[in-house]
C-alpha positions as a printed NumPy array, in Angstrom:
array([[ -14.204, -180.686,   43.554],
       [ -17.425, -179.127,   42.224],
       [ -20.753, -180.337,   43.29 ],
       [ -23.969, -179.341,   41.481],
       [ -26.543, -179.082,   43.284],
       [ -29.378, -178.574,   40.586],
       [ -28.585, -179.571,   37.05 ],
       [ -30.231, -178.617,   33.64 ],
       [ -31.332, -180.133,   30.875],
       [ -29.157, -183.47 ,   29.293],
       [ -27.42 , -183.369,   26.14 ],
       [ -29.215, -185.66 ,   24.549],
       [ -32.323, -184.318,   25.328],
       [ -30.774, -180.585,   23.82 ],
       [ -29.539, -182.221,   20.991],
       [ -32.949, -183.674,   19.981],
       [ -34.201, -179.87 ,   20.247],
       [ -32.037, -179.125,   18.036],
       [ -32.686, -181.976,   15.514],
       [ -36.604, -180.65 ,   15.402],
       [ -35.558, -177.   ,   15.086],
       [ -32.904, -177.938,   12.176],
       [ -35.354, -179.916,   10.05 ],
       [ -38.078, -176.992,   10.445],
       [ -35.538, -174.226,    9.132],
       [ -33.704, -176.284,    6.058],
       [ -37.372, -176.513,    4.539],
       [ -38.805, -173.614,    5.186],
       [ -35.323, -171.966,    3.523],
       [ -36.063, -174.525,    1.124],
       [ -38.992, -173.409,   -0.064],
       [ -38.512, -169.471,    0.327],
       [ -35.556, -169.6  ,   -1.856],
       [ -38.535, -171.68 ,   -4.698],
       [ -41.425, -169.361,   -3.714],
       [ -40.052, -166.342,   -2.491],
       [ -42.942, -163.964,   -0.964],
       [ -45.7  , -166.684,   -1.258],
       [ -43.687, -168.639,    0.927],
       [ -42.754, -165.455,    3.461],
       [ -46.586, -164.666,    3.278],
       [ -47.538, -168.392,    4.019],
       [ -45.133, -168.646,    6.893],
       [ -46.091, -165.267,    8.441],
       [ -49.918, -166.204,    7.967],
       [ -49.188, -169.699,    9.727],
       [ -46.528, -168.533,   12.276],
       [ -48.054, -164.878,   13.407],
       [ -51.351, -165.168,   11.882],
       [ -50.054, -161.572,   10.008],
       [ -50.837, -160.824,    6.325],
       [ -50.976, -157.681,    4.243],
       [ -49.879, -156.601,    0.934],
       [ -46.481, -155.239,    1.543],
       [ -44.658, -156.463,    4.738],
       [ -42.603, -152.795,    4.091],
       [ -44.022, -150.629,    6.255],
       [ -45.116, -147.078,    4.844],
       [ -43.354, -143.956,    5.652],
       [ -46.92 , -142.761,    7.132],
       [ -47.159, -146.302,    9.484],
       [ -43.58 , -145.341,   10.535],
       [ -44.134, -142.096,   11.46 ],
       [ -48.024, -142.67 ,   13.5  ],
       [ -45.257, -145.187,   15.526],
       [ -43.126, -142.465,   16.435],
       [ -46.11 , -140.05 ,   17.115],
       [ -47.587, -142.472,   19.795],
       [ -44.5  , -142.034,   21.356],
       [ -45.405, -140.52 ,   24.738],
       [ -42.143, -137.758,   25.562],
       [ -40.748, -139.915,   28.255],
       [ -40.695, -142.832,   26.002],
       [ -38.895, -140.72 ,   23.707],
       [ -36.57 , -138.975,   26.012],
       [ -35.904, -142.667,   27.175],
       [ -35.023, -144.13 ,   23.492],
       [ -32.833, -141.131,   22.71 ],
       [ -30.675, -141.812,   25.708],
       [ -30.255, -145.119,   24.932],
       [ -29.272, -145.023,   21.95 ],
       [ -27.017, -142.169,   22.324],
       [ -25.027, -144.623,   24.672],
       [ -25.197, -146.956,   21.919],
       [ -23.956, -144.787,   19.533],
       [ -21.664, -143.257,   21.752],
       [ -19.944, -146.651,   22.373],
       [ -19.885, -147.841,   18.696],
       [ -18.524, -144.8  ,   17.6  ],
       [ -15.504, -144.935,   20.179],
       [ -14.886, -148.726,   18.468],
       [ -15.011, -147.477,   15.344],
       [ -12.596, -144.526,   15.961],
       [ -10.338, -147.094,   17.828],
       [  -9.823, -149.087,   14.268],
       [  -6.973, -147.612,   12.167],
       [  -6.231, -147.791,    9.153],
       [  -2.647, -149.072,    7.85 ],
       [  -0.062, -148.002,    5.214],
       [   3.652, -148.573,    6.223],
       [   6.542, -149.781,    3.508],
       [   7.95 , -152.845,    5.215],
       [  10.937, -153.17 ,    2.877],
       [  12.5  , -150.063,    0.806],
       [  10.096, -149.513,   -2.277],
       [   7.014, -152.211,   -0.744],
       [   4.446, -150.584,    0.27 ],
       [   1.513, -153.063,    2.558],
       [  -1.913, -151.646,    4.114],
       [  -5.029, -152.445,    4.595],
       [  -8.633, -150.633,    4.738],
       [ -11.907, -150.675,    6.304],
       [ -14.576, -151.032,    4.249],
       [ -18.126, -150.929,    5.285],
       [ -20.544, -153.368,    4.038],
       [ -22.821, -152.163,    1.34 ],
       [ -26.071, -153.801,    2.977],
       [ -27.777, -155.388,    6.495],
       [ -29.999, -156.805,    7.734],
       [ -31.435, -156.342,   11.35 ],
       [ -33.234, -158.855,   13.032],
       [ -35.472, -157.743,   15.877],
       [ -37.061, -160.316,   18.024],
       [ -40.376, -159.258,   19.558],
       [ -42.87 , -162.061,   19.61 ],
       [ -43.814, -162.391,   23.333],
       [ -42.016, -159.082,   24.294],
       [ -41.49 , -155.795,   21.902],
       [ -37.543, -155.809,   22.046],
       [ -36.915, -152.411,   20.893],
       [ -33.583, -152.289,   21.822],
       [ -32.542, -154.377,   19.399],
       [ -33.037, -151.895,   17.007],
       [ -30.574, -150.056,   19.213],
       [ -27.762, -152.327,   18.998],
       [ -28.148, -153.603,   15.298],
       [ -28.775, -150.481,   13.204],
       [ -26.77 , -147.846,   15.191],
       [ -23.742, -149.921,   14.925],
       [ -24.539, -150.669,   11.458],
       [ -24.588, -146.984,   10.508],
       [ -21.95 , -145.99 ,   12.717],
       [ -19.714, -148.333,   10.195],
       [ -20.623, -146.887,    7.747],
       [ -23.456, -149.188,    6.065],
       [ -25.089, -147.744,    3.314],
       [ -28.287, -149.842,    3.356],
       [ -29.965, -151.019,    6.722],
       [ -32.771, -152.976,    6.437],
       [ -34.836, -153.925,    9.509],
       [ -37.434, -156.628,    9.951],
       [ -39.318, -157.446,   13.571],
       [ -42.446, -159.527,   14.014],
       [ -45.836, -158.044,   14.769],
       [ -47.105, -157.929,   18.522],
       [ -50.534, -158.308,   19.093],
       [ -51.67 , -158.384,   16.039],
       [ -49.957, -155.429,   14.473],
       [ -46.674, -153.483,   13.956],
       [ -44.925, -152.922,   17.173],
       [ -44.618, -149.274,   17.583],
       [ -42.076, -149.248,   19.944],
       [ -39.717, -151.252,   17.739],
       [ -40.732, -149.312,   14.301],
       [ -40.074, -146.105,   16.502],
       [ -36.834, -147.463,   17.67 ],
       [ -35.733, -148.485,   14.055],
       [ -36.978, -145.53 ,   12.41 ],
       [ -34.941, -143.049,   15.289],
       [ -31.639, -145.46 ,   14.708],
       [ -31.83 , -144.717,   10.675],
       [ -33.087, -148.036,    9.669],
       [ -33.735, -147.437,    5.641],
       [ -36.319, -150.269,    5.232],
       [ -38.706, -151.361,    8.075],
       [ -40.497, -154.755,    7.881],
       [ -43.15 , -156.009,    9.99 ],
       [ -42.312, -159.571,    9.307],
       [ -40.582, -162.35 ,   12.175],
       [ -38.875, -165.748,   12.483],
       [ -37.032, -167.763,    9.785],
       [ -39.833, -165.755,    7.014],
       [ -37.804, -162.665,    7.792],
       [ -34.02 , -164.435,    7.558],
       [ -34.321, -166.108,    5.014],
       [ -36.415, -163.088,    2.742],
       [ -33.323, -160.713,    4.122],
       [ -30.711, -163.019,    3.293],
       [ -31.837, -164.914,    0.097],
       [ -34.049, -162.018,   -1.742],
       [ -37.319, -162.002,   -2.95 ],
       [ -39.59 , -160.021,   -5.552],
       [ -40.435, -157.58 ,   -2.584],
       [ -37.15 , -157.49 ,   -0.882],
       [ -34.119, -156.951,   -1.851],
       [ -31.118, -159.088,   -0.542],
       [ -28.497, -158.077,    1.76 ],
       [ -24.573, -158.926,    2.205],
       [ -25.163, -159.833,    6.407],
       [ -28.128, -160.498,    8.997],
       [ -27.589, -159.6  ,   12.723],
       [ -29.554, -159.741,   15.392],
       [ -30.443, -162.29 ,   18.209],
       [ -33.588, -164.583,   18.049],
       [ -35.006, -167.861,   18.923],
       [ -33.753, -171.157,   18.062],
       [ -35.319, -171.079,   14.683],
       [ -34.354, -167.538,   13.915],
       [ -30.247, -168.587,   15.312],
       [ -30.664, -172.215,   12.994],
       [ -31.979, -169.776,   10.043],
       [ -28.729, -167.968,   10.524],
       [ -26.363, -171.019,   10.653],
       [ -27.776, -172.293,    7.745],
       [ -27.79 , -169.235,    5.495],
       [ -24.008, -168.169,    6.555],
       [ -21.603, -168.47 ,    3.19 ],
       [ -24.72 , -167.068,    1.343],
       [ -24.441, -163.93 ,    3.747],
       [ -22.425, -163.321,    6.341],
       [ -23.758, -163.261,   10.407],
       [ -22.819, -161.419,   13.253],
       [ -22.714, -164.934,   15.547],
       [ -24.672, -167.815,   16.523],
       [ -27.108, -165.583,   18.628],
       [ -30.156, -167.817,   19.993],
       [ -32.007, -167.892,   23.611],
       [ -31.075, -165.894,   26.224],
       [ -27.921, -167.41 ,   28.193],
       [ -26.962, -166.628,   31.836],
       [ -24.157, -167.087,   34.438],
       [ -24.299, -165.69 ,   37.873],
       [ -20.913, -165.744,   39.138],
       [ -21.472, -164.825,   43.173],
       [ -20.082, -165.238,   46.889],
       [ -21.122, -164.237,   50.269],
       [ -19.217, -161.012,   50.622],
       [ -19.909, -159.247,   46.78 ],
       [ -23.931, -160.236,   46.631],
       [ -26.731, -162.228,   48.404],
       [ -29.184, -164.328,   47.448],
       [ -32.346, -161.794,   47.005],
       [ -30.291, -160.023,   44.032],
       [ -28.535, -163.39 ,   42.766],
       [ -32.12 , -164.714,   42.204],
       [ -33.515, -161.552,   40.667],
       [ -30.691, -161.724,   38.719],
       [ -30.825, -165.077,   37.273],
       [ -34.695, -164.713,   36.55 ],
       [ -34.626, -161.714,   35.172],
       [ -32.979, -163.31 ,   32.535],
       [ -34.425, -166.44 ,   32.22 ],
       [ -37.957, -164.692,   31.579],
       [ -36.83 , -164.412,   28.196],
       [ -38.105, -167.731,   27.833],
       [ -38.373, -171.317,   28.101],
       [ -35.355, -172.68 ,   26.511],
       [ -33.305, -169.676,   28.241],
       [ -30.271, -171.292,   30.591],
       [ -29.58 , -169.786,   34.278],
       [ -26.612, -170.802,   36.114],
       [ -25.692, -169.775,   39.593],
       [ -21.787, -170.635,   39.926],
       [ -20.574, -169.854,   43.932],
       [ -18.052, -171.16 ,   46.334],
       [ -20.388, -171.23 ,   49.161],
       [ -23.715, -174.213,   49.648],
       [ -25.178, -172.011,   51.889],
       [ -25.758, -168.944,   49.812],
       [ -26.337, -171.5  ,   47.103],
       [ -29.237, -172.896,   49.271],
       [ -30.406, -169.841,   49.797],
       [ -30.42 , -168.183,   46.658],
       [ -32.766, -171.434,   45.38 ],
       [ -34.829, -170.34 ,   48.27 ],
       [ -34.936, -167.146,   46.644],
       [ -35.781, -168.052,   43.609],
       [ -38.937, -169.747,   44.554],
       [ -40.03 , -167.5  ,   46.392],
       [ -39.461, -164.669,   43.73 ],
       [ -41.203, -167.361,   41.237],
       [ -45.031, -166.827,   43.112],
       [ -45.098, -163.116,   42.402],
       [ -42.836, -162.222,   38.991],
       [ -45.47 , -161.402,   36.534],
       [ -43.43 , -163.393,   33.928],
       [ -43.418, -166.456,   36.471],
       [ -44.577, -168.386,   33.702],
       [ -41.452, -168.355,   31.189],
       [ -39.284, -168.06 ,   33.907],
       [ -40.648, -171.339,   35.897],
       [ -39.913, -173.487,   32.431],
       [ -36.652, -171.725,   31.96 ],
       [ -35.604, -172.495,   35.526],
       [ -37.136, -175.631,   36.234],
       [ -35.633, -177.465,   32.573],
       [ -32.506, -175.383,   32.235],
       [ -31.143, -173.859,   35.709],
       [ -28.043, -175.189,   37.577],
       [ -26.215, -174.738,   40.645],
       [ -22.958, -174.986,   41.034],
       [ -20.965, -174.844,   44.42 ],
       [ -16.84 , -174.743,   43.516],
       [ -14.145, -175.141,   45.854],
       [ -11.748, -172.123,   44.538],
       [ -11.877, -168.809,   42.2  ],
       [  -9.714, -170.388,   40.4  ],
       [ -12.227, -174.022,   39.795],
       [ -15.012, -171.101,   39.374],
       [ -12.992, -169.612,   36.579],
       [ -11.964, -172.799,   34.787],
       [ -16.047, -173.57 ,   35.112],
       [ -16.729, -170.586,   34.094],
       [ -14.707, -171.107,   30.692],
       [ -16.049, -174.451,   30.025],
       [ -19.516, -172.84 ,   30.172],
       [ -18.697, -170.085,   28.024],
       [ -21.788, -168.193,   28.835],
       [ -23.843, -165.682,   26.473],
       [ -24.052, -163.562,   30.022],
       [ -21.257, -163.734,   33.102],
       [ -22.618, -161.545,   36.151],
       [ -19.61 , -161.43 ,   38.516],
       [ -20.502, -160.399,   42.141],
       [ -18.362, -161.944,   44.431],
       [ -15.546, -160.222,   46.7  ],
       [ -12.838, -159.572,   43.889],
       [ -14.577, -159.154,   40.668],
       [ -11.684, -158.098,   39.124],
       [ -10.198, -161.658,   39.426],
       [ -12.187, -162.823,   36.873],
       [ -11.758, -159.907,   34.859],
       [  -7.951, -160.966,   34.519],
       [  -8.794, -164.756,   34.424],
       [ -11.537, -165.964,   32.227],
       [ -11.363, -166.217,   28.515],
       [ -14.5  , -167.579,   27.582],
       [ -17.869, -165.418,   28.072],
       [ -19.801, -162.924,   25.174],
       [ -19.798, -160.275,   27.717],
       [ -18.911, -159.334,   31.704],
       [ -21.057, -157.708,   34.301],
       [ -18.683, -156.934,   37.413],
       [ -20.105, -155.642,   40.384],
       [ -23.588, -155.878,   42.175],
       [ -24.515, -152.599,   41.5  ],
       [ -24.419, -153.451,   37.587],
       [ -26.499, -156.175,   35.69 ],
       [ -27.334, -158.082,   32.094],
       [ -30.313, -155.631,   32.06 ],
       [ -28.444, -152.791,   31.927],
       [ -26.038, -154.167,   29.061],
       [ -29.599, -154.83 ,   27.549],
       [ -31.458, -152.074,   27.477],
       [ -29.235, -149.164,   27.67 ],
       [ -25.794, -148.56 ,   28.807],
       [ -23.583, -148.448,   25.538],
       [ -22.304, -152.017,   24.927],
       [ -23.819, -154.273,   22.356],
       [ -26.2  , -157.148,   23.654],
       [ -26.33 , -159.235,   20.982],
       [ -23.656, -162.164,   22.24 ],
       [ -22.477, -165.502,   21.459],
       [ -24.193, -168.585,   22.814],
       [ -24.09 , -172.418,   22.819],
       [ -20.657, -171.736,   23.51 ],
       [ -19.484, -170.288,   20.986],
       [ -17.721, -166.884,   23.171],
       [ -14.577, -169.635,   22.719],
       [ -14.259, -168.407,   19.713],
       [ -15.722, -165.114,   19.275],
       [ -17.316, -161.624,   20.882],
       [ -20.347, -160.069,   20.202],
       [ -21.614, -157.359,   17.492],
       [ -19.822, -154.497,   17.684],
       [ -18.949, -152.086,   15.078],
       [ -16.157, -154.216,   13.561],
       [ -18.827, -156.835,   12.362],
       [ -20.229, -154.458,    9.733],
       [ -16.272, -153.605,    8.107],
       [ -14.199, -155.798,    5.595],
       [ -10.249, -155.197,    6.729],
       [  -8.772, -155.802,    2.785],
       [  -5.172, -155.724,    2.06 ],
       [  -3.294, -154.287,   -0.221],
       [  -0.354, -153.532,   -1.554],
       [   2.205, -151.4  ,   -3.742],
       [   5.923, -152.21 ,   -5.55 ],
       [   7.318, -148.472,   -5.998],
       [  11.053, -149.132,   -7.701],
       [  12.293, -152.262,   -9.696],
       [  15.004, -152.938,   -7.613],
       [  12.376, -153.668,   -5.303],
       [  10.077, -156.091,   -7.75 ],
       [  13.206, -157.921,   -8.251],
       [  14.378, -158.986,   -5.067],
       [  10.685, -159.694,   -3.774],
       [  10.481, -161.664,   -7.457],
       [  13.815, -163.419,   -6.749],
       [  12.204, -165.047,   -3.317],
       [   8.757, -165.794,   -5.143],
       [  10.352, -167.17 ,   -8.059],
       [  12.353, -169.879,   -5.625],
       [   9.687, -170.137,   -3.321],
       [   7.192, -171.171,   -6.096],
       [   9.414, -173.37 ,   -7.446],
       [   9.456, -175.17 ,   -3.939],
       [   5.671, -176.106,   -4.852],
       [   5.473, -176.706,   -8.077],
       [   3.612, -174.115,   -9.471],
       [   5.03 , -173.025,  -12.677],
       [   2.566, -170.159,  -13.432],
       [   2.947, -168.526,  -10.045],
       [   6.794, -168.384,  -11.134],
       [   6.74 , -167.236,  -14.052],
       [   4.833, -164.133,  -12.841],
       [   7.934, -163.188,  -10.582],
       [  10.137, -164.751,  -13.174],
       [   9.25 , -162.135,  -15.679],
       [   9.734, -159.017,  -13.514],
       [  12.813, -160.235,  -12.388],
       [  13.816, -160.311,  -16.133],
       [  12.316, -156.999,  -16.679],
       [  13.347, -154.701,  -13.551],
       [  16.467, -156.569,  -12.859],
       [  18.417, -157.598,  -15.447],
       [  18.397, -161.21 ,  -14.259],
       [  18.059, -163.991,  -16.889],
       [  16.197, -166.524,  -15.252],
       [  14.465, -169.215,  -17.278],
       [  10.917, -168.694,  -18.882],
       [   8.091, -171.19 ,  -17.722],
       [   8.29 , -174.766,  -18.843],
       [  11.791, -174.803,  -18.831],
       [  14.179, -175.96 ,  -16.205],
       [  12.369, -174.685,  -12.71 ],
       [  14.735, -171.858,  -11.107],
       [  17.873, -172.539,   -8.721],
       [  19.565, -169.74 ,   -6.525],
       [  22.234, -170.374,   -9.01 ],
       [  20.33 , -169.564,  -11.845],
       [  18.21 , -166.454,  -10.126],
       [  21.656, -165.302,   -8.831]])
């Protein structure tokens, strides 16, 4: 039986959170969708005390951000998102398209369509989180996406050029400086200034993830992205407690809303890596987010088995799952429920960050039951189709229809197999309105 040894924040007290944060979006939507850029200028003014004429940023801004580039910052955005692109473009490849005739003369398939539009949602309010850009508008354009727009708050005061660079070297086709539920809801429902797009991606706070939720049906979303989730899955033999700690704050710096979870099979590295984590928390410059975080939202978990790891594990359903214990692979095989798996010590949530090739924008409040993260696949429409080549063919298919619709009730659905059974196969089967279809009388 599982014991938890430090426990995070109750679900009431979460669910209030999210009361506040869902009554703050629905009017602020509210009253974009009336106002349109009076209300995105208002909310930028008030939110990130930012105004200017035209949130767009000129081609001349964009490029003095890529100028101030130093060449190691450069070099180091290049191979990032060449691992990015790399990645998406081996997805992309992996999706086929289909054309096969399933009976003689039907012909089924289906295609993948890229979306006409995005938009790209880059958070950067306390840090300049260029590699979103990375992840959002590489994939994007490795899909094919004809239109990429891109909107990030201003740091300090301004544009942040690492994030304008970032989006500018990805291909982004429209950069805003403009953050928060101002720049979801001016992507998604349209304004004078900006035109609207067909789906907004990109991870954010819990305003930015409740703009999102509410906006989905009037575009689509990658997923219910909000703060920064993470699961440190860890035993005495594949980690120990100085890089379990690290680990878990390294994540939870993202701020103070952000859960940590250590999940082991052993107290005393459990103990220890608490011990750790204090005494990591009196010299992390980010100390101060990461406390919060820790303090309101971290657990500990000791379990008795892989296997009761695992099945907590699923139940948590984690944004992040760090697995360093003895047999990684194990939960490789096992768990079902995460948005994406770090197995090893010698790899971490950083990495799948900043730069290795997989997409960081992943599921959270539990919602990897249910789906992955961004990838390439996000920014395609799969559409059917299909194709009746002989009449013997749009007979027999007609035949089944015709008997089948009958079944239901639905006279005008049978009359449209009903009539090309009369016309490619010679069968005199009864017109709409009168008697509804037997085998006897389709036979």
């Amino acid at each position: 039986m599982a014991q938890w040894l430090k426990r995070g924040a109750t679900a009431e007290a979460k669910a209030d959170a999210d009361r506040k944060v869902r009554d703050i979006v629905e009017a602020a939507l509210a009253d974009i969708e009336k106002r349109g850029d009076d209300a995105v200028r208002e909310m930028s003014v008030n939110f990130d005390k930012w105004d200017r004429d035209d949130y767009r940023l000129t081609q001349a801004e964009i490029d003095a951000c890529v100028d101030s580039l130093t060449p190691q910052e450069r070099k180091d955005i290049e191979f990032a998102q060449a691992q990015v692109r790399n990645f998406a473009q081996i997805q992309r490849d992996s999706l086929s398209e289909v054309e096969v005739e399933t009976l003689p003369g039907v012909v089924l398939g289906h295609k993948n369509i890229p979306l006409n539009s995005a938009g790209c949602y880059v958070p950067g309010g306390k840090y300049p989180l260029l590699a979103g850009a990375h992840m959002s508008v590489i994939t994007a354009k490795v899909a094919g996406v004809k239109r990429v727009v891109t909107c990030a708050p201003p740091f300090q005061g301004q544009p942040a050029r690492a994030i304008v660079a970032a989006q500018a070297m990805a291909g982004a086709d429209a950069i805003y400086a403009l953050g928060g539920i101002q720049a979801v809801g001016a992507m998604a429902l349209g304004t004078a200034s900006i035109d609207p797009v067909d789906i907004i991606v990109g991870p954010g706070n819990a305003f930015v993830a409740e703009a999102k939720r509410k906006l989905y049906g009037r575009v689509g979303i990658d997923l219910f992205a909000g703060p920064t989730e993470t699961l440190v899955i860890a035993d005495e033999i594949g980690c120990d407690p100085e890089i379990a700690a690290t680990d878990i704050l390294g994540q939870v710096e993202h701020g103070p809303d952000s859960p940590g979870v250590l999940l082991t099979n052993s107290e005393k590295f459990a103990r220890e890596t608490m011990a750790e984590i204090e005494r990591l928390l009196q010299v992390l410059p980010t100390a101060d987010h990461a406390r919060k975080a820790w303090e309101s939202f971290g657990e500990v978990i000791v379990a008795d088995s892989y296997e009761e790891m695992v099945a907590i594990a699923d139940d948590i359903a984690s944004e992040h799952v760090q697995v360093m214990t003895a047999d990684p692979d194990y939960f490789l095989a096992n768990m079902t429920n995460f948005g994406a798996l770090f197995l090893g010590s010698r790899t971490n949530v950083a990495y799948g960050d900043k730069v290795i090739g997989t997409n960081h924008t992943l599921p959270t409040k539990k919602a990897a039951r249910y789906t992955g993260g961004l990838w390439v696949g996000k920014f395609l429409k799969t559409c059917t189709y299909q194709k009746v080549l002989t009449d013997e063919a749009s007979a027999l298919i007609g035949e089944y229809c015709s008997r089948l619709c009958a079944l239901e009730g639905f006279a005008g659905h049978g009359e449209q197999a009903n009539i090309r059974v009369r016309r490619f196969g010679g069968r005199n089967v009864p017109y709409a309105g009168q008697a509804e279809p037997t085998p006897e009388t389709i036979a």
